[in-house]
Backbone bond lengths (Angstrom), bond angles and torsions (degrees), N, CA, C in turn:
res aa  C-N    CA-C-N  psi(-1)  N-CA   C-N-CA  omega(-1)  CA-C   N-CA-C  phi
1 X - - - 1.446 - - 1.523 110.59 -
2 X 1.346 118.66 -43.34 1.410 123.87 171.10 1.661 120.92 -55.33
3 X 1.513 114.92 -29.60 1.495 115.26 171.27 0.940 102.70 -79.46
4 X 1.256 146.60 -33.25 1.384 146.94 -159.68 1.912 99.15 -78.51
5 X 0.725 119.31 -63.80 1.770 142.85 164.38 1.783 97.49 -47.76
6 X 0.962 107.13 -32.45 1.865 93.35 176.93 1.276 101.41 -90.82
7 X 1.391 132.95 -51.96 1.441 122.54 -154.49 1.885 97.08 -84.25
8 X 1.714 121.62 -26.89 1.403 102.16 165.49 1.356 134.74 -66.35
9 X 1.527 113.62 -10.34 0.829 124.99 148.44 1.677 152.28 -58.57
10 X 1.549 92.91 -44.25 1.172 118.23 161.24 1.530 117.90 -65.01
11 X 1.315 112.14 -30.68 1.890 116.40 178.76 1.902 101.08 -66.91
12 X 1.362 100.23 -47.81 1.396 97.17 -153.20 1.469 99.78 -83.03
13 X 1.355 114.29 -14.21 2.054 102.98 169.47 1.798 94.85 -99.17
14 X 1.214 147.17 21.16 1.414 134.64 123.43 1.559 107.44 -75.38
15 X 1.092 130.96 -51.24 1.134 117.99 -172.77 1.429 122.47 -52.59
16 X 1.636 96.37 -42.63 1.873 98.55 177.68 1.467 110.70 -77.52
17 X 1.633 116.39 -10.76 1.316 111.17 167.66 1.740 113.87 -63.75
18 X 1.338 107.04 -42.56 1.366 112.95 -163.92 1.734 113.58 -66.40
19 X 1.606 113.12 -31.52 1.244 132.33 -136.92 2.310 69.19 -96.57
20 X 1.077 122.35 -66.58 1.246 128.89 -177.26 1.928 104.27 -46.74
21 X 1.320 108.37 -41.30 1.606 87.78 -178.75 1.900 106.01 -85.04
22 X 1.340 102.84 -11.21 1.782 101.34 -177.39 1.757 96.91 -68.21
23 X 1.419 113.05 -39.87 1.542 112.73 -158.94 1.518 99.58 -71.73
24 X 1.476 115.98 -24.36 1.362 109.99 178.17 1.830 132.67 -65.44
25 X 1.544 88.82 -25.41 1.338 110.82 167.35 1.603 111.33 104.05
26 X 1.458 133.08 123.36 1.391 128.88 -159.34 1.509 98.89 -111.12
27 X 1.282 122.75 116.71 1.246 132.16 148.94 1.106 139.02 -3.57
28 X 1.499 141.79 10.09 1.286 134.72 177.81 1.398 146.00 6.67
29 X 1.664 102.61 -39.46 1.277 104.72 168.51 1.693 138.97 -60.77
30 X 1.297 123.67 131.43 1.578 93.19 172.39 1.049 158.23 3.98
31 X 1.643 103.14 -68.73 1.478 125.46 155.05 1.403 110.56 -40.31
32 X 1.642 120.89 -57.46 1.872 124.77 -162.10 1.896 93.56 -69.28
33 X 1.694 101.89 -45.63 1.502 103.42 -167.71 1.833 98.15 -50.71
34 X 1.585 121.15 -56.88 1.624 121.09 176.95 1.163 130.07 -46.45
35 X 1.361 112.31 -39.17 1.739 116.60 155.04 1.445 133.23 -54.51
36 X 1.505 83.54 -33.51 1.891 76.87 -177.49 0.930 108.82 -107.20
37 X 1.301 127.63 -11.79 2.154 120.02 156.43 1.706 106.78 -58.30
38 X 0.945 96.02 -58.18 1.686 109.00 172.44 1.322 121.84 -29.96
39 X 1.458 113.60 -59.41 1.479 117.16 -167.67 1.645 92.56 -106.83
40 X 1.243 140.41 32.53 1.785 136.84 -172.55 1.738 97.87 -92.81
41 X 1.297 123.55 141.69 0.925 116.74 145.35 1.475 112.82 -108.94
42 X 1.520 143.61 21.97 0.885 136.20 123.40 1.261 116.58 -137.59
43 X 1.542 102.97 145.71 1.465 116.88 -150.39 1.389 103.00 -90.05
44 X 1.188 117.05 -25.45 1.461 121.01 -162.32 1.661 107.54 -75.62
45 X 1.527 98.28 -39.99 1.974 104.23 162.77 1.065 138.40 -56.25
46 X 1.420 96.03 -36.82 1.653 121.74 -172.19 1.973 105.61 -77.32
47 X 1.366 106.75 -37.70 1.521 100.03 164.73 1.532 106.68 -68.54
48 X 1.148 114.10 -61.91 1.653 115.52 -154.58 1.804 85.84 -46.50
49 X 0.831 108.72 -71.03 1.981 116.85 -167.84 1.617 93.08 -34.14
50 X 1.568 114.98 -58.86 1.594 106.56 -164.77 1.887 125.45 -52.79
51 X 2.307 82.65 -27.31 1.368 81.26 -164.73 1.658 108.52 -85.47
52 X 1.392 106.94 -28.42 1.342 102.82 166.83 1.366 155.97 -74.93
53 X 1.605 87.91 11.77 1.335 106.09 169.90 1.388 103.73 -118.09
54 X 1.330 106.89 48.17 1.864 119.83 -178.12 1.460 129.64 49.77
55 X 1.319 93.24 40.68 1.829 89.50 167.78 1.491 107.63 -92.61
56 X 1.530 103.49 156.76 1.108 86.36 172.64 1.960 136.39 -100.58
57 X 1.433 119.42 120.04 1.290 131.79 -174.44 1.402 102.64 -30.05
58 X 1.064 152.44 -24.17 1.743 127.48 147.29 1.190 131.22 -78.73
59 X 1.358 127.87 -0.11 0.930 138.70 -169.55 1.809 109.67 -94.97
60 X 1.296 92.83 -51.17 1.564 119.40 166.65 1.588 112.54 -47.09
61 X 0.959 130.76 -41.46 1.299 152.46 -178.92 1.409 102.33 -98.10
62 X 1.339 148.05 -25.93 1.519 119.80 144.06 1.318 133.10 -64.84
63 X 1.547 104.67 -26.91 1.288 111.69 176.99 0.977 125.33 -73.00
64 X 1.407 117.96 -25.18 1.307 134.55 172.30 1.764 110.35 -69.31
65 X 1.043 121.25 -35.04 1.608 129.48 171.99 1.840 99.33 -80.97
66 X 1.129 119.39 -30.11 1.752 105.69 -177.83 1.535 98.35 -92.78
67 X 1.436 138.46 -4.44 0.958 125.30 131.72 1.404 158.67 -87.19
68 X 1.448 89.58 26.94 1.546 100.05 -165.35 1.080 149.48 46.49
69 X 1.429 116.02 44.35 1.414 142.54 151.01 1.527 109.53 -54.55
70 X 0.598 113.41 155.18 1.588 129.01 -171.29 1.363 101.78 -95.90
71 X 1.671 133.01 122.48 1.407 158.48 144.30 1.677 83.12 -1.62
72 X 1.319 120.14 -91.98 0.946 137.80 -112.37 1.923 81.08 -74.28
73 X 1.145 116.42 -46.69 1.669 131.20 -159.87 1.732 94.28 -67.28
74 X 1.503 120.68 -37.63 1.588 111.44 -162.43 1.612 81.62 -85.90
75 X 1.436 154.11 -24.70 1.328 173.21 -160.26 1.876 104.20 -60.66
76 X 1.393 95.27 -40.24 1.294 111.34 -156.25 1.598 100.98 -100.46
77 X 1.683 115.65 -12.38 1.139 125.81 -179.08 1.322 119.45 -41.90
78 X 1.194 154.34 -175.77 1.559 156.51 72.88 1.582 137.73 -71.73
79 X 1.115 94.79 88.73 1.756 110.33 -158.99 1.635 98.79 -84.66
80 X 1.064 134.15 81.96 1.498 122.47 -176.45 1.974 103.95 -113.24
81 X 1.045 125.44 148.49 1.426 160.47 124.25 1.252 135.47 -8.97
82 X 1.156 148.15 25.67 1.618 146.46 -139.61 1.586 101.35 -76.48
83 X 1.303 123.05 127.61 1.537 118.85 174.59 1.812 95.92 -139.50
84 X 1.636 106.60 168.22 1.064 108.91 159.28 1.179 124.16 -148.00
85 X 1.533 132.33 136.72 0.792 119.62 -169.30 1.719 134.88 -98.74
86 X 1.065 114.18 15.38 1.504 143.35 173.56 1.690 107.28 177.46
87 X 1.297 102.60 178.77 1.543 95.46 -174.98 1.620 113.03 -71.60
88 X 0.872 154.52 -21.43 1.399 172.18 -175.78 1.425 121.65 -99.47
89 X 1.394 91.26 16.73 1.714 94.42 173.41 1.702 117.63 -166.73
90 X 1.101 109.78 107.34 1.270 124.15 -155.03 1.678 93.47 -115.41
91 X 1.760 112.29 140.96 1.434 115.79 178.66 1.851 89.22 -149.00
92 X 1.326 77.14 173.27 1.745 97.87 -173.49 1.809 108.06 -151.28
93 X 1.632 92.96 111.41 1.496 94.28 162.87 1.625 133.84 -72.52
94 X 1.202 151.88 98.07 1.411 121.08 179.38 1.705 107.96 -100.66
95 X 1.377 111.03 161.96 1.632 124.07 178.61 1.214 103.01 -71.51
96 X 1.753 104.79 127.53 1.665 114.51 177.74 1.475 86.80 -62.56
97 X 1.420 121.08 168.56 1.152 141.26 142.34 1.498 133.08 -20.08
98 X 1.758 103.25 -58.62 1.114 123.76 166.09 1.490 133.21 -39.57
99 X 1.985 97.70 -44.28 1.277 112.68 -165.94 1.580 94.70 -92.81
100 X 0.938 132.04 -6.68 1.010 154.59 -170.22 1.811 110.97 -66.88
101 X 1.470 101.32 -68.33 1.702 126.63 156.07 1.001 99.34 -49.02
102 X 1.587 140.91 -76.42 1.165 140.25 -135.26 1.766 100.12 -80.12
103 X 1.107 134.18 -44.36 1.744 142.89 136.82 1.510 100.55 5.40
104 X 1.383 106.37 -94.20 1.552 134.44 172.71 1.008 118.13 -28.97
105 X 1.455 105.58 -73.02 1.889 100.82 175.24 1.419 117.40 -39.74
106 X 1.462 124.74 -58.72 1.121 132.79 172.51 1.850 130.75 -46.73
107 X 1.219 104.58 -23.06 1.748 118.67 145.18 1.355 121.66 -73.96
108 X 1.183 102.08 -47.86 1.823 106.62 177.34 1.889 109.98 -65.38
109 X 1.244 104.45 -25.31 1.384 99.91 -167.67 1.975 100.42 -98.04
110 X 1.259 106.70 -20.87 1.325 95.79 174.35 1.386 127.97 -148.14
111 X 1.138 88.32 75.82 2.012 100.75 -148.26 1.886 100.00 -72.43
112 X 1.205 119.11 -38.94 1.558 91.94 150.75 1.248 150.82 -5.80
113 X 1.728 108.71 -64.01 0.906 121.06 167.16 1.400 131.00 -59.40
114 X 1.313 123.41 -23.54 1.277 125.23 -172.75 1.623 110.64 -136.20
115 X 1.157 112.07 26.14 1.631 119.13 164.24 1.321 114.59 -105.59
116 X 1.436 121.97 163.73 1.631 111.77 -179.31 1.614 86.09 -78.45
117 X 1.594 95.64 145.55 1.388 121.05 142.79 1.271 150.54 -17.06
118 X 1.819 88.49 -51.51 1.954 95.84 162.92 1.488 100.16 -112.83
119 X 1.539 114.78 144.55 1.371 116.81 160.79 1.667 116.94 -71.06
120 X 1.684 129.69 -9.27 1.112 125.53 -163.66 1.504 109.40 -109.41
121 X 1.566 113.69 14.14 1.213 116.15 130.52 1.790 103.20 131.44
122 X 1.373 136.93 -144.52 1.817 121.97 -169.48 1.825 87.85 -53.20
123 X 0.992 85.90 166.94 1.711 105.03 158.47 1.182 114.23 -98.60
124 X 1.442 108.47 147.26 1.142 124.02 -175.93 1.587 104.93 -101.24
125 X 1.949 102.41 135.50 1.807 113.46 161.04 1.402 102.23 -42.89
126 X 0.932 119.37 137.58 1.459 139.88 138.41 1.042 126.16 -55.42
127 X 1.717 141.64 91.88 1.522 105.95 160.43 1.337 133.94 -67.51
128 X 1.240 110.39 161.14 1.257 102.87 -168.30 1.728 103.75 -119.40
129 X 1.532 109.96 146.20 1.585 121.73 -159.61 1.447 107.22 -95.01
């Protein structure tokens, strides 16, 4: 009875953890998507959170290859989609496998594109003169 009472416990202060960093608002951009693969200790949250606050699920998955995540670790992912299409009907896309690779490759092959800009860390506003 006591494990049962620890780990429901434990769900609902992750959950209110999660619900407090969603209200804060998640970064979407490249840059926010590279930070928070970067600093995740679990990866599998850190997508679901990215994607549901509208990033987009290929994008997430290049970044994850231009940051060097391991094939095998974004592989193991579940990257799915939640939409609805009236109130009474709820669906969920997830990434075949396939698209999955093809995601990846496309970070691995042009990691430029989808890494921040500076290696010395957020960018800084500019003022402007």
């Amino acid at each position: 009875m006591k494990k049962l009472l620890k780990t429901a416990v434990a769900g609902l202060a992750l959950i209110g953890g999660m619900s407090v960093a969603c209200a804060e608002g998640v970064d979407v951009s490249n840059d926010g998507i590279f930070y928070a693969l970067s600093s995740s200790s679990n990866l599998q949250a850190t997508v679901d959170s990215l994607v549901a606050n509208g990033a987009n699920p290929q994008a997430v998955i290049s970044v994850a290859a231009a940051a060097g995540i391991p094939l095998e670790s974004v592989k193991d992912l579940q990257v799915c989609v939640n939409s609805s299409a009236s109130d009474s009907v709820l669906s969920a896309s997830c990434m075949k496998q396939r698209t999955v690779v093809a995601a990846y490759s496309a970070g691995a092959n042009d990691p430029m594109k989808f890494l921040p800009a500076t290696a010395a860390g957020k960018r800084q506003k500019q003022d402007s003169k």
